[in-house]
C-alpha positions as CSV (number, residue, x, y, z in Angstrom):
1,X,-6.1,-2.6,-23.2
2,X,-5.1,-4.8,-20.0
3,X,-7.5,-8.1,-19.2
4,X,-8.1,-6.9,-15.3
5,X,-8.1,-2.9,-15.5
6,X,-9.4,-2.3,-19.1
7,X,-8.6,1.1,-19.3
8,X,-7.2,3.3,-22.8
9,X,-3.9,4.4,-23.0
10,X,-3.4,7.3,-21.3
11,X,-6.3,7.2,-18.9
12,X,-3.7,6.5,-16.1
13,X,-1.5,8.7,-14.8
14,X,2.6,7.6,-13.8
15,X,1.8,8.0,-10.3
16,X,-0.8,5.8,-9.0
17,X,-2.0,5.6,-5.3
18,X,-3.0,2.1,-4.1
19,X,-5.7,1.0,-1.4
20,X,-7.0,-2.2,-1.3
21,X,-11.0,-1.5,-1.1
22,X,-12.2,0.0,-4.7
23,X,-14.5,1.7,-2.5
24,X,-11.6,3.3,-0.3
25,X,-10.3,4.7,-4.2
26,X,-13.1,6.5,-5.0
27,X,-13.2,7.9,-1.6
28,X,-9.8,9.0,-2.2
29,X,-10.4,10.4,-5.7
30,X,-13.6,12.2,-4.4
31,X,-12.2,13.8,-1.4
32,X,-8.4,14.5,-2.5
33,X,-8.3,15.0,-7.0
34,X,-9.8,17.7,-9.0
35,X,-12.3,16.5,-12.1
36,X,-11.5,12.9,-10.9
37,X,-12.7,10.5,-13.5
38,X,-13.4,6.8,-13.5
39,X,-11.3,4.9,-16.1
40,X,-12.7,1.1,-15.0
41,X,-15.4,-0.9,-13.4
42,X,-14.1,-4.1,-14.3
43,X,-15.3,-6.5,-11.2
44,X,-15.5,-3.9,-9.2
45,X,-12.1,-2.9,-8.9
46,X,-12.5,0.6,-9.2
47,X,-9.9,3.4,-10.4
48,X,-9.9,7.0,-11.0
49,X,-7.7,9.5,-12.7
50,X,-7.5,13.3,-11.7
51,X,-5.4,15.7,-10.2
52,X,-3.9,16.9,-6.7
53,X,-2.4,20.5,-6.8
54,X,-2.5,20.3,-10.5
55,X,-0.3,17.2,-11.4
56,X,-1.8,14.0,-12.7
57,X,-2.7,11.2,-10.2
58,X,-4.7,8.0,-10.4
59,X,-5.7,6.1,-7.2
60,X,-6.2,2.3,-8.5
61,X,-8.1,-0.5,-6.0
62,X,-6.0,-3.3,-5.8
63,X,-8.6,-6.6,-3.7
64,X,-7.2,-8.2,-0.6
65,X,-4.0,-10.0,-0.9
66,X,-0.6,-10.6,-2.4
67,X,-1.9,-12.4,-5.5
68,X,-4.7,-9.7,-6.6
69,X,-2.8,-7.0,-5.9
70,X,0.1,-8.9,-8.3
71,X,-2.5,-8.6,-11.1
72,X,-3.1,-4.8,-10.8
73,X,0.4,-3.8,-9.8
74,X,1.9,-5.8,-13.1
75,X,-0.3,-4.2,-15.8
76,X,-0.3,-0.9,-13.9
77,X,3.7,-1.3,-14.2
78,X,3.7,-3.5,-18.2
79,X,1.1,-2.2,-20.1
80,X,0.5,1.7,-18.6
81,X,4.1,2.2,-17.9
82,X,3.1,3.4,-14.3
83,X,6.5,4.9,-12.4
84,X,5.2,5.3,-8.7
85,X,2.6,3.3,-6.7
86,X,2.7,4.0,-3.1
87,X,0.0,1.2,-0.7
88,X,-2.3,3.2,0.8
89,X,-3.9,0.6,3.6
90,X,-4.6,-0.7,6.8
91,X,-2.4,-3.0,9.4
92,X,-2.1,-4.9,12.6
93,X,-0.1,-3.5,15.5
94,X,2.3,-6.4,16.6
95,X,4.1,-4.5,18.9
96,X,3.4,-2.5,22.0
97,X,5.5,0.2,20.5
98,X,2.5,1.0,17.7
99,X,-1.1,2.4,19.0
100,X,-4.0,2.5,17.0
101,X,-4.1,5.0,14.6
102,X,-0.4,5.5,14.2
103,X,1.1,5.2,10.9
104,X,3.4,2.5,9.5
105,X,5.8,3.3,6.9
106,X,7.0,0.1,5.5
107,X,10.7,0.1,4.8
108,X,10.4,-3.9,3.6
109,X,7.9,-6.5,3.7
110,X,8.4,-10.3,5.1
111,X,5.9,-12.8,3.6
112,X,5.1,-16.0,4.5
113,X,3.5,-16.0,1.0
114,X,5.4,-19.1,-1.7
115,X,5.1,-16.0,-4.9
116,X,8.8,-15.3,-4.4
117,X,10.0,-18.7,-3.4
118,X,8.8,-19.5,-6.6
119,X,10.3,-16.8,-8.3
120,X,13.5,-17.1,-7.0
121,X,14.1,-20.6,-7.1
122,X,14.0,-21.0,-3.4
123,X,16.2,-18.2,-2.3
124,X,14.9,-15.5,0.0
125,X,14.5,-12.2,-1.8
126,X,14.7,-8.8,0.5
127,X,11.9,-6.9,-1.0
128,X,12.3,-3.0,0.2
129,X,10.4,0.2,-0.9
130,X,12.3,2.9,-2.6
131,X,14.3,5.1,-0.7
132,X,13.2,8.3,-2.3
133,X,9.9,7.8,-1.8
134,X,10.4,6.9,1.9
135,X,12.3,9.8,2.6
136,X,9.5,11.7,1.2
137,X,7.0,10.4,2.8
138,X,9.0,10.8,6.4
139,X,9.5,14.3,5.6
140,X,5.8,14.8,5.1
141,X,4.7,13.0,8.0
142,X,7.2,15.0,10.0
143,X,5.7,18.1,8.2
144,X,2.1,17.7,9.1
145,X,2.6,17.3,12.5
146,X,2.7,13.0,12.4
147,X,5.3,11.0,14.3
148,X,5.6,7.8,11.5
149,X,7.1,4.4,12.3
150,X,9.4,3.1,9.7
151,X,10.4,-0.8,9.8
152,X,9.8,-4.4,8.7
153,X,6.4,-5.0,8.1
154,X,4.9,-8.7,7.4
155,X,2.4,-9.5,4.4
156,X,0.4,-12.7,5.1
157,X,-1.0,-14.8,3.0
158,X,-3.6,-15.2,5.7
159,X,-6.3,-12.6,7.6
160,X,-7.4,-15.5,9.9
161,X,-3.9,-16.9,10.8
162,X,-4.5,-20.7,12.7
163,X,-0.9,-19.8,14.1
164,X,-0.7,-16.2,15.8
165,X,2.1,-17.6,17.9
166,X,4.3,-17.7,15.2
167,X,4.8,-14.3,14.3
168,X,6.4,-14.1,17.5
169,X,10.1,-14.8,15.8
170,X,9.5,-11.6,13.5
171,X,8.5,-9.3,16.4
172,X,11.6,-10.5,18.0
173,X,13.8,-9.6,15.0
174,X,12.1,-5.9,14.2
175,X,8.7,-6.7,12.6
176,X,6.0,-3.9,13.4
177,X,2.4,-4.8,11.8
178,X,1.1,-7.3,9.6
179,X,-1.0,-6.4,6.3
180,X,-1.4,-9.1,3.1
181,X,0.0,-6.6,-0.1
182,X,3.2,-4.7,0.4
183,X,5.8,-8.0,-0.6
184,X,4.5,-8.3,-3.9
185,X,4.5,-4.5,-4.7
186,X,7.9,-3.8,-3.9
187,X,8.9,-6.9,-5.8
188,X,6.9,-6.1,-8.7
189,X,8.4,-2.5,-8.7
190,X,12.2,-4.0,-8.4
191,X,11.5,-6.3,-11.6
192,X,9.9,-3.7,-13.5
193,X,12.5,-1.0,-12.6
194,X,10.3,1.2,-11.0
195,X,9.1,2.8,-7.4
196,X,7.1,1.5,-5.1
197,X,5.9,2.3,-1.0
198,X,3.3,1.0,1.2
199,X,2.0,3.5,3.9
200,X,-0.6,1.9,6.1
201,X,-2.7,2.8,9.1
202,X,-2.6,0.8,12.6
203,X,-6.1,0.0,12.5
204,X,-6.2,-3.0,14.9
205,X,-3.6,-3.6,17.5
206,X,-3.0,-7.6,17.9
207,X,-1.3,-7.3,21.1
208,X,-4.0,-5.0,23.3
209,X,-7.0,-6.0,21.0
210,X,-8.1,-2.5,20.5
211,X,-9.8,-1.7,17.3
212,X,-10.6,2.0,15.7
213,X,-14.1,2.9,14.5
214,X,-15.3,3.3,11.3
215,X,-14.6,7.5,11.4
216,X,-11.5,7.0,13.5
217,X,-9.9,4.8,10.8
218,X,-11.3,7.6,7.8
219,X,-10.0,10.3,9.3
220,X,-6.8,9.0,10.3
221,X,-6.6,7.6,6.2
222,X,-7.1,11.3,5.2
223,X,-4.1,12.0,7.0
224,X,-2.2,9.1,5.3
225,X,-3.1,9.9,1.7
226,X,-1.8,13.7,2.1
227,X,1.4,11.7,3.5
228,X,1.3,9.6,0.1
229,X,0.4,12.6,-2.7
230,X,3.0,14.4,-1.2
231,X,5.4,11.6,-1.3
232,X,4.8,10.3,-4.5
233,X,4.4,13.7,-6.2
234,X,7.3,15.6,-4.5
């Protein structure tokens, strides 16, 4: 039994979907699984196991940022022996090319987060999602009628940034949004030999300053998590 999730062998399944807000994952397991379960409370960080056209899935909260989602990700992938996560979130629009709403799927993650310069000595390490579960999730966007954006997306370390200006260089060279998770996941993934995605929903724009609603940004997430079961259970 893991010291953050606390859960019994078996109670997860390999394929886990991701949001941040433990709230946000029972949402997801009440709306989308059949005879969804809860498999842990601990502080709050809720998870649930069910299914979604009759294969396994669990949808596992994973708190706000790079470090608390490292915690979740690593004993979902070391002590459940979890094969897929895919991100389920929100973003920031940095570019006029994104509108509210629109959805983000994140090829690789920038970071101005130290977790990998620590890891790595120094060096900059690319982390990128995994290919098949990109494609995947294209192809089911493309499906259901959605037009996704696929690119560089930036995790920060910081929700309130002092220095807005200077995400200016990574607009420049491609960046599309900002969110605070997907760097660690897809490193996680890449040391643990396994697949990872992050699939997140404009639901601010930076640039414009326009903001959804509460039921604008829900029903445009309902629309992301059909994107991610498919993916992720293709």
């Amino acid at each position: 039994m893991s010291t953050h999730i606390g859960a019994a062998a078996g109670d997860i399944a390999p394929t886990v979907l991701m949001p941040g807000d433990p709230l946000r994952a029972r949402w997801i397991a009440e709306t989308f699984l059949d005879d969804a379960r809860c498999y842990t409370e601990v502080r709050g960080m809720l998870g649930y196991t069910g299914t979604w056209h009759g294969k396994p899935v669990s949808v596992q909260g994973s708190g706000m940022g790079q470090p608390s989602l490292a915690i979740y990700a690593t004993e979902l992938f070391a002590e459940y022996d979890v094969q897929s996560v895919v991100r389920v979130g929100s973003c920031g629009a940095l570019t006029e090319r994104l509108a509210v709403r629109d959805v983000v799927i994140a090829s690789a993650a920038c970071t101005d987060s130290s977790m990998n310069r620590h890891r790595f000595h120094g060096y900059d390490y690319a982390p990128v999602a995994d290919f098949g579960l990109l494609r995947a999730a294209y192809d089911a966007a493309v499906e259901q009628g959605v037009e996704p954006h696929v690119g560089l997306i930036f995790s920060s370390d910081s929700f309130y940034s002092p220095r807005v200006e200077l995400m200016a260089p990574m607009v420049e060279h491609g960046v599309l949004a900002v969110e605070m998770e997907a760097s660690a996941l897809y490193t996680l993934a890449a040391k643990h030999g396994r697949r990872a995605l992050a699939i997140c929903t404009v639901s601010d724009h930076i640039v414009t300053g326009e903001e959804t609603t509460a039921a604008e940004r829900e029903q445009t997430f309902g629309a992301m998590v059909d994107i991610a079961l498919t993916a992720a259970l293709a």
